[in-house]
C-alpha positions as CSV (number, residue, x, y, z in Angstrom):
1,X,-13.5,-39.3,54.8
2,X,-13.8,-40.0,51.2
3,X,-15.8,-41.8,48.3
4,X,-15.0,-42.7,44.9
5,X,-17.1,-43.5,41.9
6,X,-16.2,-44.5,39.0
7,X,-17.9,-45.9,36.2
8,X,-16.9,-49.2,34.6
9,X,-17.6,-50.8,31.5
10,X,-16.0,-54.6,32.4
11,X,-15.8,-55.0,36.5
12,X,-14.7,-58.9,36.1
13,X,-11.2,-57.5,34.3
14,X,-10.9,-54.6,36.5
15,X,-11.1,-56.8,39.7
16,X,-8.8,-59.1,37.7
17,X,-5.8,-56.0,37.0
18,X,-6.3,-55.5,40.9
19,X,-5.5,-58.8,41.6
20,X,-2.5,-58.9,39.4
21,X,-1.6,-55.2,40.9
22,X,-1.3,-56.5,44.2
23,X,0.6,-59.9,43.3
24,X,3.5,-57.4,41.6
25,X,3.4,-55.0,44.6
26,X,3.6,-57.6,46.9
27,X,6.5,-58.7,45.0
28,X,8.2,-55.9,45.1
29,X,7.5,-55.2,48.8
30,X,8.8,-58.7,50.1
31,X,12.0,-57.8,48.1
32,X,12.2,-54.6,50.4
33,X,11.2,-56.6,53.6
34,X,8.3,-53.9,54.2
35,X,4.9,-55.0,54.5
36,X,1.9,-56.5,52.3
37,X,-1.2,-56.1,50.7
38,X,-4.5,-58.4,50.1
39,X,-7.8,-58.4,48.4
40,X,-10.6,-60.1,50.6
41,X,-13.9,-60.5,49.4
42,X,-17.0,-60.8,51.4
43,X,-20.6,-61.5,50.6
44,X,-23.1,-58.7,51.8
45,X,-26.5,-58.8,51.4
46,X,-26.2,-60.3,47.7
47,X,-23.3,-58.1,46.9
48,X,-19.3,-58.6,46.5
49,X,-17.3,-56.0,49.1
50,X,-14.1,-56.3,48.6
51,X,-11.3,-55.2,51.0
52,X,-7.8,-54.0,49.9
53,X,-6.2,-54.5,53.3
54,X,-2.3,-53.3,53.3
55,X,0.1,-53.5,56.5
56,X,3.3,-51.6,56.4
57,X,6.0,-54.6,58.1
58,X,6.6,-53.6,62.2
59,X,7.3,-50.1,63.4
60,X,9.2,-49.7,66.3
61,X,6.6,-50.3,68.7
62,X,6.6,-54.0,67.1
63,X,3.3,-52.9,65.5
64,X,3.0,-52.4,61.7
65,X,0.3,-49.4,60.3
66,X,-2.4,-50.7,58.2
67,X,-4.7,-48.9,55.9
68,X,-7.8,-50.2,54.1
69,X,-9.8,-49.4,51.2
70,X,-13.5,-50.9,50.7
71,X,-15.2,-51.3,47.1
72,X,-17.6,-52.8,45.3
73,X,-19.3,-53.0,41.8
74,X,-23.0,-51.9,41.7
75,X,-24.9,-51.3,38.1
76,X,-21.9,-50.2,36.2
77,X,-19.7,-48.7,38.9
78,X,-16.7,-49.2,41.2
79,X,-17.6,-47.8,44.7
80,X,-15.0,-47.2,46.9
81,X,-14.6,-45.8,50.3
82,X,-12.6,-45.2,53.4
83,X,-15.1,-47.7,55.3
84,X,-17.6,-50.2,54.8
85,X,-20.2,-48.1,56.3
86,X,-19.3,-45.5,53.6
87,X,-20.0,-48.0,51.6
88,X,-23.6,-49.1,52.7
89,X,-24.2,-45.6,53.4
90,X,-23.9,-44.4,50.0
91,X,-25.6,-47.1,48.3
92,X,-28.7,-46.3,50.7
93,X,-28.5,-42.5,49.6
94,X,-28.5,-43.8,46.0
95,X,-31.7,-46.2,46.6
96,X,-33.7,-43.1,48.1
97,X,-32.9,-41.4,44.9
98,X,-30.3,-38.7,46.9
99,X,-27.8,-37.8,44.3
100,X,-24.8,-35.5,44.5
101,X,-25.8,-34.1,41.0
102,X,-29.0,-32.7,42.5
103,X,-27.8,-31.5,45.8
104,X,-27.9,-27.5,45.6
105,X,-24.6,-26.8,46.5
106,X,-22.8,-28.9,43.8
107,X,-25.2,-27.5,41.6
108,X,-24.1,-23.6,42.2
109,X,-20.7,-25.1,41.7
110,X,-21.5,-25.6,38.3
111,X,-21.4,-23.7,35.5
112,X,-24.2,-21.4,33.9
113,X,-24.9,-24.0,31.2
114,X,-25.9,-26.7,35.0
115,X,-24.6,-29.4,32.5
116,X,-23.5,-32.4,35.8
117,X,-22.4,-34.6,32.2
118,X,-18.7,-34.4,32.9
119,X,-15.9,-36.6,32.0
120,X,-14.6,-35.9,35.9
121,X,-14.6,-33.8,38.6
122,X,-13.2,-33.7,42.4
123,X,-15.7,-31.8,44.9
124,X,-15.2,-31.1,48.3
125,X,-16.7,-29.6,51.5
126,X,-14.6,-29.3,54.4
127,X,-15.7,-26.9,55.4
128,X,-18.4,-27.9,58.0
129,X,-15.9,-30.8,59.0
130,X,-13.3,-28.7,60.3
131,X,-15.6,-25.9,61.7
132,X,-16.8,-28.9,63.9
133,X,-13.3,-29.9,64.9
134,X,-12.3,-26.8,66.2
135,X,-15.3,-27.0,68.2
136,X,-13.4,-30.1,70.2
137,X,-10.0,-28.2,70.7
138,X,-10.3,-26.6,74.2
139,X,-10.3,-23.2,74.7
140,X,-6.9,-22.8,76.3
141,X,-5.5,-24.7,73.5
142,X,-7.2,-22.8,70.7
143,X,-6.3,-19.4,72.7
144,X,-3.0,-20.5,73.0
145,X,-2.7,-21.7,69.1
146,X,-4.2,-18.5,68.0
147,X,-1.2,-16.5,69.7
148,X,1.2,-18.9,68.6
149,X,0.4,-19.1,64.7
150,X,-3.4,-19.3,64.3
151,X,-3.4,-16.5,61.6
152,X,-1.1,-19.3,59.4
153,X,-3.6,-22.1,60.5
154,X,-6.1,-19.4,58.9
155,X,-4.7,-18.8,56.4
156,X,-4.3,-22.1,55.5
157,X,-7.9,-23.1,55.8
158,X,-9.1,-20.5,53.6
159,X,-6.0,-21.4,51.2
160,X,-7.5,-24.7,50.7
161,X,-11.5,-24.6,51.4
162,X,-11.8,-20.7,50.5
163,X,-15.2,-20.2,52.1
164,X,-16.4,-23.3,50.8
165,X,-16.9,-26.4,48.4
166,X,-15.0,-26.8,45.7
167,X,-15.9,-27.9,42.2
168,X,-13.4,-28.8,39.8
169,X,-14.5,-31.1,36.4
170,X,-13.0,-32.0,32.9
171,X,-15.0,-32.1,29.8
172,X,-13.2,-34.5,27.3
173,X,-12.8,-33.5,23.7
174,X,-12.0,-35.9,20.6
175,X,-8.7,-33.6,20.8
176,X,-8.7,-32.0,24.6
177,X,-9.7,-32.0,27.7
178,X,-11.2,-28.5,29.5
179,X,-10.8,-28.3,33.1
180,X,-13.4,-26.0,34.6
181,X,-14.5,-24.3,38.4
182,X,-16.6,-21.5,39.3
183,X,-15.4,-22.3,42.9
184,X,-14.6,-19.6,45.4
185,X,-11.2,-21.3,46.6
186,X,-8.0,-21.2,45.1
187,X,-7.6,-24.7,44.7
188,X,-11.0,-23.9,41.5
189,X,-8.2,-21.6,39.9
């Protein structure tokens, strides 16, 4: 899953350029005869979650994929998630005063000066997600999948998760921008 923050200065025009984004994509979709996209807005406890719903027209099974994207804007900040409980679930973490910047992993991530003032950054741990899931594949499967290519599955785990998180983050310049990582997998290179 996945969780995006952002920080905004003017969340009335941003919501607005959404709104316009998805009248000129729906456009352009209908001119294609694929599928559509919508905005729907609901009120949760005092807040505006908004829903960016899209459908992709009717597959062959007569049914058409849809995906979804949940946000909102809470004290200078776009929120968005995979889910609505990613949502609440986050703003909860943020009430009890459990922050990302002062978890101890991210922290190691960082570099010697600690400085979590960055313009941007991507973090990720995967790590524990997939070891679970390869706890579900049954054994005859995973035997079978380890003689039959599990050294490339392998190798492609510790490709992209090395043995770990990953920290990557931009400091912007007047004249540049520095990407940095002291990260352990190659995608920190």
């Amino acid at each position: 899953s996945w969780k995006l923050i952002a920080e905004v200065y003017d969340p009335t025009r941003l919501q607005q350029t959404f709104e316009r984004a998805v009248e000129r994509i729906n456009v352009e979709l209908r001119k294609e005869g694929k599928g559509s996209l919508r905005i729907d807005r609901q009120q949760v406890g005092g807040r505006t979650v908004y829903s960016m719903v899209g459908s992709a027209g009717q597959g062959q099974n007569g049914q058409g994929a849809t995906m979804s994207v949940h946000y909102l804007f809470e004290d200078g900040y776009l929120v968005a998630a995979a889910s609505r409980a990613l949502l609440e679930r986050s703003l909860q973490q943020r009430a009890s005063g459990v922050s990302l910047a002062s978890h101890p992993k991210f922290r190691d991530l960082l570099g010697q000066d600690g400085q979590v003032n960055v313009s941007a950054f991507f973090y990720q741990n995967l790590a524990p997600v997939l070891d679970a899931a390869s706890g579900l594949i049954p054994t005859e499967a995973a035997t079978a999948a380890e003689a039959h290519g599990g050294k490339q599955a392998a190798s492609l785990k510790s490709l992209f998760l090395g043995q770990g998180p990953t920290l990557i983050y931009a400091y912007a310049e007047a004249d540049r921008i520095l990407f940095a990582s002291s990260s352990t997998s190659p995608l920190g290179l």
